[in-house]
C-alpha positions in Angstrom: 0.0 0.0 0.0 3.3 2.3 0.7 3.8 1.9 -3.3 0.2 3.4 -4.4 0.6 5.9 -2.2 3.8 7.1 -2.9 2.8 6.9 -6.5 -0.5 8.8 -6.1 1.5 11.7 -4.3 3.8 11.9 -7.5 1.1 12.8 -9.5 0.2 15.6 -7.3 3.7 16.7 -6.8 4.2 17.2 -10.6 1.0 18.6 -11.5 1.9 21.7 -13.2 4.2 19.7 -15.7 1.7 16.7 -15.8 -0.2 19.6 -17.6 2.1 21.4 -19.0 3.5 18.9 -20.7 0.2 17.5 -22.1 -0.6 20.8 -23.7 2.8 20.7 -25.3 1.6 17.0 -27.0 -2.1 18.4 -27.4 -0.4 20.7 -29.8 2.5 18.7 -31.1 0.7 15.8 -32.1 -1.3 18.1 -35.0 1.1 20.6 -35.8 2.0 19.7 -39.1 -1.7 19.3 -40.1 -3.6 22.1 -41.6 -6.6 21.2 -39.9 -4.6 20.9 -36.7 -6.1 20.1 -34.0 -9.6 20.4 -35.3 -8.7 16.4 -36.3 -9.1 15.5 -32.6 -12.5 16.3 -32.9 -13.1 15.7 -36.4 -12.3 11.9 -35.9 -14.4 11.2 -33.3 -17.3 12.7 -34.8 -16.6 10.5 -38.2 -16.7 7.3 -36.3 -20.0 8.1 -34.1 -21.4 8.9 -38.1 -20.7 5.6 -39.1 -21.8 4.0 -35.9 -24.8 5.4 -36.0 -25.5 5.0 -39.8 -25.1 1.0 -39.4 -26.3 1.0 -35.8 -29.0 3.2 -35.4 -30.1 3.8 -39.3 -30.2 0.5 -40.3 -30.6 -1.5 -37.3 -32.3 0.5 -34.8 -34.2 3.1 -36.8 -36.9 4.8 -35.2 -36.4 2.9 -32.2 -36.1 4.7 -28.5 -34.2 3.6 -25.8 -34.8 5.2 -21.9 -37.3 7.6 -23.4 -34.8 9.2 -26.3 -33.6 8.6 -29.4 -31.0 6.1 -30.1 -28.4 8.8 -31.5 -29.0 10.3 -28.1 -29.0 7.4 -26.3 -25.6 6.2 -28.0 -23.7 9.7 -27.7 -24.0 9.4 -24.0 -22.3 6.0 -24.2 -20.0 6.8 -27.0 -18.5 10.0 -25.8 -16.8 8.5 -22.9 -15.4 5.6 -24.1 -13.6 7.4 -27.2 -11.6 9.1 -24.2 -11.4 6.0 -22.5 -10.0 3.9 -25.5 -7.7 6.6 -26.3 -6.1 6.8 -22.5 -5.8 3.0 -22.1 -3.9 2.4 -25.4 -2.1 6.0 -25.3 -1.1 5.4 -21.3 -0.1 1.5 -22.3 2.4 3.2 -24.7 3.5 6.1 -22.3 6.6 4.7 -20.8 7.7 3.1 -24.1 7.7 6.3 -25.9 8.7 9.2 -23.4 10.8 7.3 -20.7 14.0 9.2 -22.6 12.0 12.5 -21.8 12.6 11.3 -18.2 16.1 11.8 -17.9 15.9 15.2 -19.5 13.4 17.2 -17.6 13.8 15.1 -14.2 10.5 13.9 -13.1 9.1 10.5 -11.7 8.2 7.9 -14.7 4.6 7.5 -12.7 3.6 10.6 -14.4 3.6 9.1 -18.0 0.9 7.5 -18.3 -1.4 10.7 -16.4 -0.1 12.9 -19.0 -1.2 11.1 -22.1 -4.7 11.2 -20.1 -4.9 14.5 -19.7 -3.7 15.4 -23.2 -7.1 13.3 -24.1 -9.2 15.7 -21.9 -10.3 18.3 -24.3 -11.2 16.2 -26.5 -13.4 14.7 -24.1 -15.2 17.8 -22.9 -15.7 18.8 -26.5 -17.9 15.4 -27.4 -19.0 15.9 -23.6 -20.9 19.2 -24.3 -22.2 18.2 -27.7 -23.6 15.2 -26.0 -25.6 17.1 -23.4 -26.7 19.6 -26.4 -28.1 16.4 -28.1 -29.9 15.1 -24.9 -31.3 18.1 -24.8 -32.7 18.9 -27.9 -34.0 15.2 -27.6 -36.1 16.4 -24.9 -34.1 15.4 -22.0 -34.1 18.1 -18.5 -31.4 18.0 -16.4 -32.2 16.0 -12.8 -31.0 16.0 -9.7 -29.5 12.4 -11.1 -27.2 14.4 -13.2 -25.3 15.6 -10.1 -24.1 11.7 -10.2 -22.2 13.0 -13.0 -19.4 13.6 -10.6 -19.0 10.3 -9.5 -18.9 7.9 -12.2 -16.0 10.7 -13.9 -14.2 10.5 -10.7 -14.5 6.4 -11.0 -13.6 6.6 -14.8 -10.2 8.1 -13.6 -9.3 6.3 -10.9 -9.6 3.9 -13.4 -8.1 4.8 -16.5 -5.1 5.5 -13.5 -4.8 2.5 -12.6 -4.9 0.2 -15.6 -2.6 2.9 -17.0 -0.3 1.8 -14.2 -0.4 -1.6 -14.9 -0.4 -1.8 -18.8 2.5 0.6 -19.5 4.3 -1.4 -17.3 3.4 -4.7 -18.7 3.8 -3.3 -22.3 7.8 -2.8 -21.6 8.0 -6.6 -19.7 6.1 -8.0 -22.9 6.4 -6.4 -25.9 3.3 -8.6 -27.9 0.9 -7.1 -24.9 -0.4 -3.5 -26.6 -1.2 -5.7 -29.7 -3.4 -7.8 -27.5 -4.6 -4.8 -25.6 -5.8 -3.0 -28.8 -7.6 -6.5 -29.9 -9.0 -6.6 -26.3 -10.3 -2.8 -26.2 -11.8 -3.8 -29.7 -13.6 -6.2 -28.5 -14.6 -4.8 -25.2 -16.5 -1.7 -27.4 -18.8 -4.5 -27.9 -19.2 -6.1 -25.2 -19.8 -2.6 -23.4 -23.3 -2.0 -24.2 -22.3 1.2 -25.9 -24.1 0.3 -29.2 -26.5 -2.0 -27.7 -28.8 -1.9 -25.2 -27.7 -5.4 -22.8 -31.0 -4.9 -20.9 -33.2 -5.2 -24.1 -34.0 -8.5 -23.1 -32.2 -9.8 -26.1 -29.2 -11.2 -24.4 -29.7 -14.1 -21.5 -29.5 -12.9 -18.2 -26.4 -14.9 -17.5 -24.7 -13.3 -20.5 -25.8 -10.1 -19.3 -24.3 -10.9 -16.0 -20.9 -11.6 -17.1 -20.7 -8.7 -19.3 -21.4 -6.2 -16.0 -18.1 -7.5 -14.6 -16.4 -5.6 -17.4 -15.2 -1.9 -15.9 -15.8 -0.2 -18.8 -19.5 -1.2 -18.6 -19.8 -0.2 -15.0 -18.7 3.6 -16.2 -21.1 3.6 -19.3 -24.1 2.1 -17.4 -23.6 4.9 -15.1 -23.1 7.4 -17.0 -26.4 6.4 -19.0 -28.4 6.0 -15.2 -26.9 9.5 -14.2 -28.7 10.9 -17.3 -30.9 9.3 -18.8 -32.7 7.0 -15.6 -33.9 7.9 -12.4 -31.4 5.8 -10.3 -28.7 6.5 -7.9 -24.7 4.4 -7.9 -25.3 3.0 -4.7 -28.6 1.1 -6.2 -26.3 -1.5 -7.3 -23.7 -2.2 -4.5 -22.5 -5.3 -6.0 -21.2 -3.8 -9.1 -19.8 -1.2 -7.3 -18.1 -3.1 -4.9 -16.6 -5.5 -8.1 -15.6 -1.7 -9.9 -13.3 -1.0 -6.9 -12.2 -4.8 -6.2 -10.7 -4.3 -9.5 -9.3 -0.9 -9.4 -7.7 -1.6 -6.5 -6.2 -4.8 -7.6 -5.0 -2.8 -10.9 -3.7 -0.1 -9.0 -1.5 -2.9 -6.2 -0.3 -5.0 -8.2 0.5 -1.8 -11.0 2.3 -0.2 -8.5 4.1 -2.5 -7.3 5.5 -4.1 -10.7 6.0 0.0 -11.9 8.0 0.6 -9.1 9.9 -3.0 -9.5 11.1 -2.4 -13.1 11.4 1.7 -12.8 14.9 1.8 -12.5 15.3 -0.6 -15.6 12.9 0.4 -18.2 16.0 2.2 -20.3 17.2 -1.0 -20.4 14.4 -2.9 -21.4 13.1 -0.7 -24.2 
């Protein structure tokens, strides 16, 4: 437990150049575009087109899920987990790619993988406003329930924190493991219930079940509930209990591996 928290107070220690330095990659990364960083935005907003041509044109069309419209329905789903796929395969990389900056502008390694998060942020709150501009033009008034808001981005966090931990970690042990992560995060857009509703009654309960053991569909359940239902987080204690089981275990066993292999990562990139 000594590890997580000396790793935790890194993070705060270093926040001005955690951010800092993620504005300098927010910029860097599109600076040879002409377009610049307009692509961050632009990208996501092609993909939730084509989702929601195949998904909600031709599959789902004029169909309403929790009282709105499927586009509506799916940008509150969608929005957070193209931040949330970006951070996990952008933090798994972190240490791979930087760990030379390192050496140059004398900080901890921890703080890798929290600034290729934040460097995802404005992305986020762009598709995060347009989302609550299409749930309300949809109909949707804001709740008390939205106030829950707070929570399930606090848990998406401590999340992305600790699984960014552990994978760009791993990633340097085992070089094959962000080509199985990327298959994995492909796979787990699926199994999310981003694009589908799990609670249709299409899938069998068990099914169903297994799939709510997944983090990722912990945060995009709640961040439907939070505004789209009239339900509060700590309605379903056993999911959140299984949410934090996991972080934690992410989070120990990350930490402890980071700060195992820290002082060798030069040498095993």
């Amino acid at each position: 437990m000594k590890k997580v928290i000396s790793i935790i107070r890194e993070q705060f220690e270093n926040l001005p150049i955690i951010f800092r330095v993620s504005k300098y990659e927010d910029r860097a990364t599109y600076q040879s575009h002409y377009l610049g960083i307009a692509w961050e935005f632009l990208n996501p907003m092609i993909q939730i087109g084509i989702y929601y041509l195949v998904f909600g044109v031709a599959l789902h069309a004029g169909q309403q899920i929790d009282g709105v419209n499927y586009f509506a329905w799916m940008m509150v789903g969608i929005a957070p987990w193209l931040f949330i796929n970006a951070s996990v395969l952008g933090m798994s990389r972190s240490v791979y790619e930087k760990v030379g900056l390192v050496a140059k502008m004398k900080f901890p390694v921890s703080v890798l993988p929290t600034i290729r998060m934040i460097s995802q942020m404005t992305a986020y709150w762009v598709m995060f406003g347009f989302s609550i501009i299409v749930l309300l033009l949809s109909g949707v008034t804001p709740t008390i329930y939205w106030l829950q808001y707070i929570y399930y981005f606090f848990c998406m966090i401590a999340f992305l924190f600790a699984f960014g931990i552990f994978n760009s970690t791993i990633s340097i042990l085992a070089r094959d493991y962000y080509i199985a992560l990327q298959s994995i995060m492909r796979m787990l857009f699926y199994m999310s219930g981003i694009l589908f509703n799990l609670n249709s009654g299409s899938f069998p309960k068990v099914f169903v079940r297994i799939l709510q053991i997944n983090p990722f569909n912990y945060l995009v359940a709640g961040f439907r509930e939070s505004f789209l239902s009239e339900g509060w987080f700590f309605d379903h204690p056993t999911q959140l209990l299984l949410f934090w089981s996991i972080t934690l275990m992410f989070l120990l066993v990350g930490s402890h591996l980071h700060y195992k292999f820290r002082a060798h990562f030069v040498d095993l990139i």
